[in-house]
N, C-alpha and C positions, 0 to 999 in steps of 0.2 A: 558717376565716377569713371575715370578712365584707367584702361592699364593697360600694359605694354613695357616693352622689352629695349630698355635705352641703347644695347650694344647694335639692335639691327634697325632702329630708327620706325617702327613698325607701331602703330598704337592701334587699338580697335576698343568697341567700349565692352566692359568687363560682362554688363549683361548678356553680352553675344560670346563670352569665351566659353569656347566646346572643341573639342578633340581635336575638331574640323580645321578650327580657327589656331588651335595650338600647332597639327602638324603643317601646315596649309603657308603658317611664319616663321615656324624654325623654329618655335620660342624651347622647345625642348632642347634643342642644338644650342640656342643663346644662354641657356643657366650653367654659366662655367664659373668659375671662381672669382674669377674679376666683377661679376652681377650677384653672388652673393654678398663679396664685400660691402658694395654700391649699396644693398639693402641694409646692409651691418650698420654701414656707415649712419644711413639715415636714421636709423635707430639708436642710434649712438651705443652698440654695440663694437666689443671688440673680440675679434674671433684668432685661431690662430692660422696658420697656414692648413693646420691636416682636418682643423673644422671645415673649413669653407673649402676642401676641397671635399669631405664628408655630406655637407648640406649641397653642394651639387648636384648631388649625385640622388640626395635623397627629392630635392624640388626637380629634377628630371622623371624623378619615377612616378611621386606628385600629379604631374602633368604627364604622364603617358595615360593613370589610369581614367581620364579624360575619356581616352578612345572606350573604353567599358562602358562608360556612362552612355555616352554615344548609342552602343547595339542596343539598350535597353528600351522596347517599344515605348511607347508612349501611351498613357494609363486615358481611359474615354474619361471625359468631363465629369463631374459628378452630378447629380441631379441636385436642383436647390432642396436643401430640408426642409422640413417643417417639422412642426411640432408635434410628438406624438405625447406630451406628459397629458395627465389629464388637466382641467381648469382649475386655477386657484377659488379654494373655499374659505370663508371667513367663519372660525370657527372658535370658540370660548375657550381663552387660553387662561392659565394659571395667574392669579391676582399676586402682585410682590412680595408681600409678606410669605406665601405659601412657597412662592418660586424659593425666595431665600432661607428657608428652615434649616434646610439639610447642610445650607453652605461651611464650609470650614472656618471664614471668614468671611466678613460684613463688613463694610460701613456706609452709613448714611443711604441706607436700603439698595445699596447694590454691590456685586460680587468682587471680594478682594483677594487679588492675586498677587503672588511675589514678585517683587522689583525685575526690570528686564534687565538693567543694567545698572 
């Protein structure tokens, strides 16, 4: 998937968008009101003039806290897991009749429950 910023003609692909990539295009300087719209649009949303100059402001702040994400080291690899359960044991479980005793309801030897829907 690609993304980018139709007022500065600028596309990069989304997987690479980071702080770097947002201040580096302007794309924080390209979300004005006229690129809100443009997204309203495509959504077939309609906004008014002090929304979309509201949502400006807020997909600006959006995309600055980019840069945050940015100073956050980067965490070492994890190590592959393994398995620490113990091994499955095959062991003598309860005959149907017994399992179903207690049940509240039955039929045709297994457990009945109330309608989902």
């Amino acid at each position: 998937m690609w993304g980018g910023c139709h007022a500065c003609w600028q596309v990069v692909p989304i997987e690479t968008l980071s702080a770097a990539t947002v201040l580096a295009t302007g794309m924080t300087d390209a979300v004005d009101a006229d690129e809100v719209e443009h997204v309203a649009s495509l959504a077939r949303i309609d906004l008014a003039d002090a929304e979309r100059e509201r949502f400006a402001e807020q997909f600006r702040e959006i995309l600055s806290y980019f840069e945050t994400l940015d100073e956050v080291p980067e965490a070492a690899e994890e190590p592959e897991l393994t398995n620490v359960m113990r091994a499955d044991e095959v062991e003598a479980s309860l005959d149907p009749e017994t399992a179903i005793e207690n049940a509240s309801e039955s039929e045709d030897g297994q457990f009945k429950g109330p309608r989902v829907s």
